[in-house]
LOTI-333639 format. One record per residue (C-alpha): residue in one letter; x, y, z. Coordinates in steps of 0.2 Angstrom, whole numbers, plus 5000, padded with zeros to 4 digits. Last residue first. Layout:
BEGIN
{type:A, c1:X, c2:Y, c3:Z}
...
//
This chain:
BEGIN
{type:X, c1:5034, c2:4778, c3:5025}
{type:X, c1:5016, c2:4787, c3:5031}
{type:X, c1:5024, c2:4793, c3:5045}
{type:X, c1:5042, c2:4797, c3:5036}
{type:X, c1:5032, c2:4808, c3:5024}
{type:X, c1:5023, c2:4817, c3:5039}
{type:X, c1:5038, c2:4821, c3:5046}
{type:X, c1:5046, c2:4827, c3:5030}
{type:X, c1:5032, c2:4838, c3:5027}
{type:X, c1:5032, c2:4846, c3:5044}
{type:X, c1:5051, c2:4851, c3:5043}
{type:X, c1:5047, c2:4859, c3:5024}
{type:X, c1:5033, c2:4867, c3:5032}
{type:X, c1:5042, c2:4874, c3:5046}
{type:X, c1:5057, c2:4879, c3:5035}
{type:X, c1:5043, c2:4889, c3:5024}
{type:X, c1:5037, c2:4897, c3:5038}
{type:X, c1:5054, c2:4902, c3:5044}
{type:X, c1:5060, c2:4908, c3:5029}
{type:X, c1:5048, c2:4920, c3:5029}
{type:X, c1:5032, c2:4928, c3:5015}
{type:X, c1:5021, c2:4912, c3:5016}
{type:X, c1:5006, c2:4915, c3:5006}
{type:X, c1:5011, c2:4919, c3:4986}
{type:X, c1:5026, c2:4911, c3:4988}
{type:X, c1:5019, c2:4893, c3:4991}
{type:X, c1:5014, c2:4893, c3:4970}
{type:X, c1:5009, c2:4875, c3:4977}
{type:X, c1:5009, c2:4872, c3:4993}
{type:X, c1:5023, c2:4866, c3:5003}
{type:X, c1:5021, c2:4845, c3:5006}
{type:X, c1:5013, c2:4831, c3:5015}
{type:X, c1:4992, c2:4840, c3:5009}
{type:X, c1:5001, c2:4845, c3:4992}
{type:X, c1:4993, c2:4832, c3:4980}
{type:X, c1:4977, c2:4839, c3:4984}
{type:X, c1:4983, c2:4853, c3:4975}
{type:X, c1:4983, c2:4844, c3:4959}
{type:X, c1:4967, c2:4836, c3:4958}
{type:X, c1:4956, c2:4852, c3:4964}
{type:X, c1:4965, c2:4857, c3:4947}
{type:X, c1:4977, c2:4870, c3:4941}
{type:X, c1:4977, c2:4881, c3:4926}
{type:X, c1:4993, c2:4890, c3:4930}
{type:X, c1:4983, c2:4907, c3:4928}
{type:X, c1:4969, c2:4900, c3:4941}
{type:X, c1:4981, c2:4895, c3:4954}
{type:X, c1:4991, c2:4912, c3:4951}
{type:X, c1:4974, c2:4923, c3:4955}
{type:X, c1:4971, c2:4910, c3:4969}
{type:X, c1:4987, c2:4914, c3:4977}
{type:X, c1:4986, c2:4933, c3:4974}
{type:X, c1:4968, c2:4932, c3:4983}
{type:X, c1:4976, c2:4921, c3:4997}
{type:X, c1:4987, c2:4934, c3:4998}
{type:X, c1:4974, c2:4950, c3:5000}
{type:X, c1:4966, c2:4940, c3:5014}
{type:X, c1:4980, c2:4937, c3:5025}
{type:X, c1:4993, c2:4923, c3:5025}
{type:X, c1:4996, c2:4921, c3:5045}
{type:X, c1:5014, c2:4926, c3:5047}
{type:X, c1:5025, c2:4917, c3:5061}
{type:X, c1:5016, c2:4899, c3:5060}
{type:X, c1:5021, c2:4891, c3:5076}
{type:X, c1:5003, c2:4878, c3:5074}
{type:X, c1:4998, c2:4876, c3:5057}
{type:X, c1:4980, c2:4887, c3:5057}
{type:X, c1:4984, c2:4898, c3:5043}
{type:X, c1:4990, c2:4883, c3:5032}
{type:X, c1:4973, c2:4872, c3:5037}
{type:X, c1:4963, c2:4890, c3:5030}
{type:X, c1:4972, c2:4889, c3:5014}
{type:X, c1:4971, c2:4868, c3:5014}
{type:X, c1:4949, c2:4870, c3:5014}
{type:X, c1:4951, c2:4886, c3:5005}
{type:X, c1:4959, c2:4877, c3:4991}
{type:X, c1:4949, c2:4862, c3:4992}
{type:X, c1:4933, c2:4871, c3:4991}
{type:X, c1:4938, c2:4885, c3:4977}
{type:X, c1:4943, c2:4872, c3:4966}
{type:X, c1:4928, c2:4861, c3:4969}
{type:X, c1:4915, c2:4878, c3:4967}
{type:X, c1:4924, c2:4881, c3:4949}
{type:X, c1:4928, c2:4901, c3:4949}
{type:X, c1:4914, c2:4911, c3:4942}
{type:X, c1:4918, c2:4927, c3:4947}
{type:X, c1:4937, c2:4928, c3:4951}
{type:X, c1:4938, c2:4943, c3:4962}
{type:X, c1:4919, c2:4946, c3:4970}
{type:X, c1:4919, c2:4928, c3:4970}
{type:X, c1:4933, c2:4928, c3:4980}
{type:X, c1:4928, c2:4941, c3:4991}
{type:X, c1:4910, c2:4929, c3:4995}
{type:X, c1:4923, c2:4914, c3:4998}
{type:X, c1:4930, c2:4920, c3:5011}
{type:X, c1:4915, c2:4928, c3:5020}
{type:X, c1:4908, c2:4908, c3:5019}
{type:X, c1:4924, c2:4902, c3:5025}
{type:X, c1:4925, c2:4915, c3:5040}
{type:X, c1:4936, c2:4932, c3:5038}
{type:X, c1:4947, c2:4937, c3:5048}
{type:X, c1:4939, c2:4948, c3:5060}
{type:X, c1:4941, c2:4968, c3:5057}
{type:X, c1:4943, c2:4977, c3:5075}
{type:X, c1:4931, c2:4992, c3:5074}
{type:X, c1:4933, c2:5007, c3:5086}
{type:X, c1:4922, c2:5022, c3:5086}
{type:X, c1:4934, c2:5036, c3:5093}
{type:X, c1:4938, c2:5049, c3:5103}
{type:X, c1:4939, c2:5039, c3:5118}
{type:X, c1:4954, c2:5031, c3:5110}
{type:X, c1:4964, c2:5046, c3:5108}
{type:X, c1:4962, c2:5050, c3:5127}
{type:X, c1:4968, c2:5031, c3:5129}
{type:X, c1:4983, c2:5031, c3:5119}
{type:X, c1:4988, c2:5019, c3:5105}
{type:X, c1:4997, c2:5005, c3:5108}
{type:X, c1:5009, c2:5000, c3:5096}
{type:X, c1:5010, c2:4988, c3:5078}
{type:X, c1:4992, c2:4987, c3:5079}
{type:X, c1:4990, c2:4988, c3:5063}
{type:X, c1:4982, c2:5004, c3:5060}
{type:X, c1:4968, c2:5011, c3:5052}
{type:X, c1:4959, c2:5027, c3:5052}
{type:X, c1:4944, c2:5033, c3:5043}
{type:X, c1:4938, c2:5051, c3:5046}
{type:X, c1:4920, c2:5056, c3:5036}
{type:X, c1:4924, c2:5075, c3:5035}
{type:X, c1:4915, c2:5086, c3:5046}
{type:X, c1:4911, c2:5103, c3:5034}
{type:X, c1:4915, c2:5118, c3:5030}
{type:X, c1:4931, c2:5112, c3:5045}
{type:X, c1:4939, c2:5129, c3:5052}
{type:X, c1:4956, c2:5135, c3:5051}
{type:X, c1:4961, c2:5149, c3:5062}
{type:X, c1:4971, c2:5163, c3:5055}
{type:X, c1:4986, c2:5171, c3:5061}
{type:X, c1:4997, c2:5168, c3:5047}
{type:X, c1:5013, c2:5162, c3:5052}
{type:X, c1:5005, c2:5154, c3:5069}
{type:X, c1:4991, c2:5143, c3:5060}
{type:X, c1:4975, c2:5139, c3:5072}
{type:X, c1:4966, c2:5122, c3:5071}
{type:X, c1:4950, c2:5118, c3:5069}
{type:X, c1:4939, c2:5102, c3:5068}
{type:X, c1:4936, c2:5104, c3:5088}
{type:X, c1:4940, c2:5083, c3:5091}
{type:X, c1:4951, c2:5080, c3:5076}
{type:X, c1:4962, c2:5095, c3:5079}
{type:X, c1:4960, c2:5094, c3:5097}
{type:X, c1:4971, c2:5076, c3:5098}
{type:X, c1:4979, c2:5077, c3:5083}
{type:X, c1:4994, c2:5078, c3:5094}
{type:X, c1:4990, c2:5063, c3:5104}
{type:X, c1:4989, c2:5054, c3:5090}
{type:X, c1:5008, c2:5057, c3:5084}
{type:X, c1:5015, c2:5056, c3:5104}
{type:X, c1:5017, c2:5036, c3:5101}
{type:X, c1:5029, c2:5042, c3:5086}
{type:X, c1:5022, c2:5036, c3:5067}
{type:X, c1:5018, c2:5018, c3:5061}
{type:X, c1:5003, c2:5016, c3:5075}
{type:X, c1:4994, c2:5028, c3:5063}
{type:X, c1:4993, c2:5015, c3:5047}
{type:X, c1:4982, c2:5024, c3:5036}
{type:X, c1:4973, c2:5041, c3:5041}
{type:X, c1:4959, c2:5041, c3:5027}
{type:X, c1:4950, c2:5055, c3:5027}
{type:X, c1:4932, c2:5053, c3:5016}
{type:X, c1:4926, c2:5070, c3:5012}
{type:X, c1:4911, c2:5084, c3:5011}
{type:X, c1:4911, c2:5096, c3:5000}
{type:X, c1:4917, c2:5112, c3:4995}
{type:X, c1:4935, c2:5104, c3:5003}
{type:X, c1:4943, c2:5118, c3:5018}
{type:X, c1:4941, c2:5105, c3:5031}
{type:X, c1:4949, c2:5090, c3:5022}
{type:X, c1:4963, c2:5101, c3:5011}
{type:X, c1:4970, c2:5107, c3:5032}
{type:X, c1:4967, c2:5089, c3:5037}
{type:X, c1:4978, c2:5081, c3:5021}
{type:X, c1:4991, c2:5096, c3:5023}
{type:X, c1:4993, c2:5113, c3:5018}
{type:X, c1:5011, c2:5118, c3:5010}
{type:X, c1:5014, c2:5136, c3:5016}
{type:X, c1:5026, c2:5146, c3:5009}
{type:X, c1:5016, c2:5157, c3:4999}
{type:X, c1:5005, c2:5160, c3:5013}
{type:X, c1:5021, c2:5170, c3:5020}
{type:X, c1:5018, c2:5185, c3:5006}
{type:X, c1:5033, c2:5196, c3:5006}
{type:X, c1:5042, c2:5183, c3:5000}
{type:X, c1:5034, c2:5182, c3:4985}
{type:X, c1:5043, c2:5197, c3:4977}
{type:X, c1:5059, c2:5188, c3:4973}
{type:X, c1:5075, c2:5198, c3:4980}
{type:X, c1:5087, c2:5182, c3:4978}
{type:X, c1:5093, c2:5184, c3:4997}
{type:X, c1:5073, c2:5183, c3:5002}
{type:X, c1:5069, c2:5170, c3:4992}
{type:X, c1:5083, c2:5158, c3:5000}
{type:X, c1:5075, c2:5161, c3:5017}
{type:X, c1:5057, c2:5159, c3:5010}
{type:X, c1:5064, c2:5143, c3:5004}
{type:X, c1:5070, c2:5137, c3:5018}
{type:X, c1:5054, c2:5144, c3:5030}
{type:X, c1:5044, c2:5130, c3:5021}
{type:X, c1:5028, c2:5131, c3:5032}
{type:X, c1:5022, c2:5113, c3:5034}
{type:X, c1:5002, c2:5112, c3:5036}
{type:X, c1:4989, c2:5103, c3:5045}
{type:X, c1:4994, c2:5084, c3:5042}
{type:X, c1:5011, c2:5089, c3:5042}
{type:X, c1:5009, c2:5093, c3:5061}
{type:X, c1:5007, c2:5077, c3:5066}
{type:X, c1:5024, c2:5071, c3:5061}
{type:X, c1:5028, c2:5057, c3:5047}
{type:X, c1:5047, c2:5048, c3:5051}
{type:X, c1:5038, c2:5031, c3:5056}
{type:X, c1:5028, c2:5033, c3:5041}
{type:X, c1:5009, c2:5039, c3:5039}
{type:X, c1:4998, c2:5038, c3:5023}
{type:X, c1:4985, c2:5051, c3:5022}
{type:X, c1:4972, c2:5048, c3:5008}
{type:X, c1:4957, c2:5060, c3:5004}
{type:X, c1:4944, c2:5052, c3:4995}
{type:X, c1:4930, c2:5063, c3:4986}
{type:X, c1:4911, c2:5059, c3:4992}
{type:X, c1:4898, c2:5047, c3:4984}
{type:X, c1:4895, c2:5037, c3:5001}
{type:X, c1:4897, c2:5023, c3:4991}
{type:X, c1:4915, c2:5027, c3:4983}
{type:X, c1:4920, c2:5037, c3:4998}
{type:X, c1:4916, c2:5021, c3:5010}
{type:X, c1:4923, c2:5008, c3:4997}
{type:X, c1:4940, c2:5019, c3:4999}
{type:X, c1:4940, c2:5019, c3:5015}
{type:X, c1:4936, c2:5000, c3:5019}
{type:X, c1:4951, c2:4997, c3:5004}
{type:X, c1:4963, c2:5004, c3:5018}
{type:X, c1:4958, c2:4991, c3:5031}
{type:X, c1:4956, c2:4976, c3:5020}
{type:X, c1:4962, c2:4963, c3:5026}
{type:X, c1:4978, c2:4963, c3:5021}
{type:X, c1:4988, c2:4969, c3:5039}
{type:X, c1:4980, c2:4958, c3:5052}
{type:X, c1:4967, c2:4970, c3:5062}
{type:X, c1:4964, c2:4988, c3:5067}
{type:X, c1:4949, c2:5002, c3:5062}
{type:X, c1:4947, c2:5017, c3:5071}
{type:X, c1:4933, c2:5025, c3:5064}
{type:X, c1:4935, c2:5046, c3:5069}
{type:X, c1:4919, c2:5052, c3:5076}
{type:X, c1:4904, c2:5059, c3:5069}
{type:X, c1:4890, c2:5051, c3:5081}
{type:X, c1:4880, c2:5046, c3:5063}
{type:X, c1:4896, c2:5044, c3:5053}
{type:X, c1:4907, c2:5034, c3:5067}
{type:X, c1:4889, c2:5020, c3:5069}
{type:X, c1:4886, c2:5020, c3:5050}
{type:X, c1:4904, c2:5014, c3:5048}
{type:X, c1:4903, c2:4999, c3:5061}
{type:X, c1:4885, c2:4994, c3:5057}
{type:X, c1:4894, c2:4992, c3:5041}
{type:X, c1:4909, c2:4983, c3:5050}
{type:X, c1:4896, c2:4971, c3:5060}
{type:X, c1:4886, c2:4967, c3:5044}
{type:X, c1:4900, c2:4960, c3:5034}
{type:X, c1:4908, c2:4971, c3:5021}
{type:X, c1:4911, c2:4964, c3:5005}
{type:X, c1:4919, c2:4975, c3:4992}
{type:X, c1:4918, c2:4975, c3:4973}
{type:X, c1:4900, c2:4976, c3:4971}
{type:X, c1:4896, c2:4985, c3:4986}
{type:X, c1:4894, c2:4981, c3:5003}
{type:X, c1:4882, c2:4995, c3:5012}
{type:X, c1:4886, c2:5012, c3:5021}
{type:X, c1:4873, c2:5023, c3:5023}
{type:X, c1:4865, c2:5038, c3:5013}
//
């Protein structure tokens, strides 16, 4: 089976050429771009057409590479052992397997989803290096080494938030996801909003995309905003009428796609100039 666009997700042909390239030379899809468009959503889509279970790991600044094998609890083991409770004399009772660990020992085979991995220490892929590579990885308190059943389908995103190293890099298929062109655009929001009125639609992308180019913008809106924006457009019963009203001013329901004060002061300082043009 390959991967397609489905029903509630529009891939373009580069990122499905993109997914069928990582699955058939099995490696790891790195996939970057602006936060909200659609990164962590690709994975689930993939599972969901591929027909295989979803395994999500989502990294933090504090997560460690090692938790996505296993965390042995030494603690409670510890605390166990004073209290006399027969488990202790069994160490694999203390050992929490991780997201790679459930991935390689799954009956069948699985999407992994390593969400955001430039959040977490520059050393974090570095240390998934082999893992990810040999799809094994030995555990110290037992003694056993943990093989993969099978490959699992690995899907992993980040933000480009920091450089990621080159040996990690090598190890991947890399895919950078675009922002999407009008025509994309308006193919995800009919995915959304079926039967949204075409002169709505128009003129909202027509001033969505004139808001995302304004020169000294700090956030772009992304995908996933402009959807919330729409969703409240359509909720408050708007017209093509009343945004056009908005082209010297903040847009309406603003809130939905500019997220700083900075933004909204540079709109504020645009509207006025233009008001005092047209004065």
């Amino acid at each position: 089976m390959k991967f397609a666009s489905t029903d509630s997700y529009i891939a373009t042909d580069d990122l499905t050429v993109a997914v069928n390239a990582a699955v058939v030379l099995q490696r790891p899809l790195l996939v970057k771009g602006e936060p909200g468009t659609g990164k962590t959503e690709l994975a689930r889509q993939v599972a969901q057409a591929l027909g295989m279970p979803l395994l999500e790991w989502h990294v933090k600044s504090t997560t460690k590479a090692q938790q996505g094998l296993y965390e042995y609890d030494a603690v409670s083991r510890l605390r166990d052992s004073q209290l006399g409770d027969a488990r202790v004399h069994d160490v694999k009772n203390y050992i929490r397997k991780g997201k790679l660990w459930q991935a390689f020992e799954a009956e069948e085979r699985v999407v992994l989803l390593i969400d955001e991995i430039d959040k977490a220490d520059i050393e974090f892929p570095n240390d998934l290096l082999q893992e990810l590579d040999r799809m094994e990885f030995f555990v110290y308190e037992t003694g056993e080494v943990i093989k993969a059943r099978q490959r699992p389908i690995v899907i992993i995103t980040s933000n480009n938030e920091k450089e990621l190293p080159d040996a990690f890099l090598r190890r991947c298929f890399f895919h950078f996801i675009r922002f999407p062109e009008m025509e994309t655009l308006r193919q995800i929001v009919e995915v959304h909003f079926p039967g949204i009125k075409e002169a709505l639609l128009t003129t909202a992308l027509t001033q969505f995309y004139a808001l995302r180019e304004t020169p000294g913008l700090k956030k772009k809106p992304s995908t996933s905003e402009v959807l919330d924006w729409l969703k409240l457009l359509l909720a408050e019963d708007l017209r093509p009428e009343d945004l056009a009203r908005d082209k010297v001013s903040l847009p309406r329901l603003h809130g939905a796609l500019l997220k700083n004060e900075q933004d909204v002061h540079l709109f504020e300082r645009l509207a006025f100039l233009a008001r005092g043009q047209r004065s």
